[in-house]
N, C-alpha and C positions, 0 to 999 in steps of 0.2 A: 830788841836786837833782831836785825835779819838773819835769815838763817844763808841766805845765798844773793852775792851781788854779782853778775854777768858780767858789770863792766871790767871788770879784773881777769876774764879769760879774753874781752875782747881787747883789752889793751897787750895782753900777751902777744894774740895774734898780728896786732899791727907793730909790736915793738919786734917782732921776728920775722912778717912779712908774710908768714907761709902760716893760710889758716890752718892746714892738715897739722902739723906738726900742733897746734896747740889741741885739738881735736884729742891727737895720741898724750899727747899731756894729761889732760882730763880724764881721759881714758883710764892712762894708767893710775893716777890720782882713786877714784873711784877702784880698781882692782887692791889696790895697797891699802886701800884704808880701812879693812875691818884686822889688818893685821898688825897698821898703827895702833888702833883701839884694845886692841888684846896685847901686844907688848906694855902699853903705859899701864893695863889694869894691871895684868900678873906682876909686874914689875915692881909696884907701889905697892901691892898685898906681900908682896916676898920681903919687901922692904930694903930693894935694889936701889938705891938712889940714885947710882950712875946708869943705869941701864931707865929708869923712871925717866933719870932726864933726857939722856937720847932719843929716846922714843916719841917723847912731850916736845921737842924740839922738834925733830923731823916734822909732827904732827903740825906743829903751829906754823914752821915755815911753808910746807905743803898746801895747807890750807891756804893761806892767808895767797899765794901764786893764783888759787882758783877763786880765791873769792867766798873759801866756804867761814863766815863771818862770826858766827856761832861757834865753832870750833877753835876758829883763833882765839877767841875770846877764853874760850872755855880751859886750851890749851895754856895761853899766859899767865890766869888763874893759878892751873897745877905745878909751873912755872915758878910762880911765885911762891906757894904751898913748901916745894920741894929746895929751894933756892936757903927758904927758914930753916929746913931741918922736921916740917909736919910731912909726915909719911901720910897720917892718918888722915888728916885734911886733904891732901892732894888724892888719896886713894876714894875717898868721898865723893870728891867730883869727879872722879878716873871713871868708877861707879855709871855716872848719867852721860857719857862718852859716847856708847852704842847707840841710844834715841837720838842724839843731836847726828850723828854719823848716820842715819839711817835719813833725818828729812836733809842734811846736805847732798845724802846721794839718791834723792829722790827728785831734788830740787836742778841739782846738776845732771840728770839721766835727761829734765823735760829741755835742760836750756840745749844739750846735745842735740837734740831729737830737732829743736828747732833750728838749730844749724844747718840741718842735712836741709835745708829749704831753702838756702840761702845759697 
């Protein structure tokens, strides 16, 4: 699985017309998401199930706007975990959250970078 597909920020930008604005998208994307990744962990270790799923939701519907592919994946997963009633399953892959978030926003920092070029 890829961890980041472009064409999902680019299709943003021409489904809105205004590259900038998908720019600040990603942008903010990338700012919010180590605070997505720390709500679904502590959430799932507390054994919050509705706040598990808020958090798991925002996360996947976020992602999946940018493209970050790995994460959607990852998020559906805990999705589905939490959906059964496995706290402990979902808190497992909640767990491996931070590393897939960290090459999504490494992966998304280089395809910004190459925007400014465009």
């Amino acid at each position: 699985m890829s961890t980041f597909d472009p064409r999902d920020l680019d299709r943003l930008a021409v489904d809105v017309s205004h590259w900038p604005f998908m720019v600040s998208f990603a942008q903010k994307y990338r700012r919010l998401l180590p605070q997505r990744v720390t709500r679904i962990v502590s959430a799932t270790e507390r054994g919050d199930l509705d706040q598990a799923m808020d958090a798991t939701l925002s996360l996947r519907v976020a992602s999946s706007i940018v493209g970050a592919l790995e994460l959607v994946e990852m998020a559906r997963y805990i999705e589905t975990r939490l959906r059964a009633g496995d706290l402990v399953g979902a808190y497992a892959r909640a767990r491996l959250l931070a590393d897939a978030a960290e090459r999504a926003d490494l992966a998304l920092t280089s395809y910004l970078v190459a925007c400014q070029d465009r």
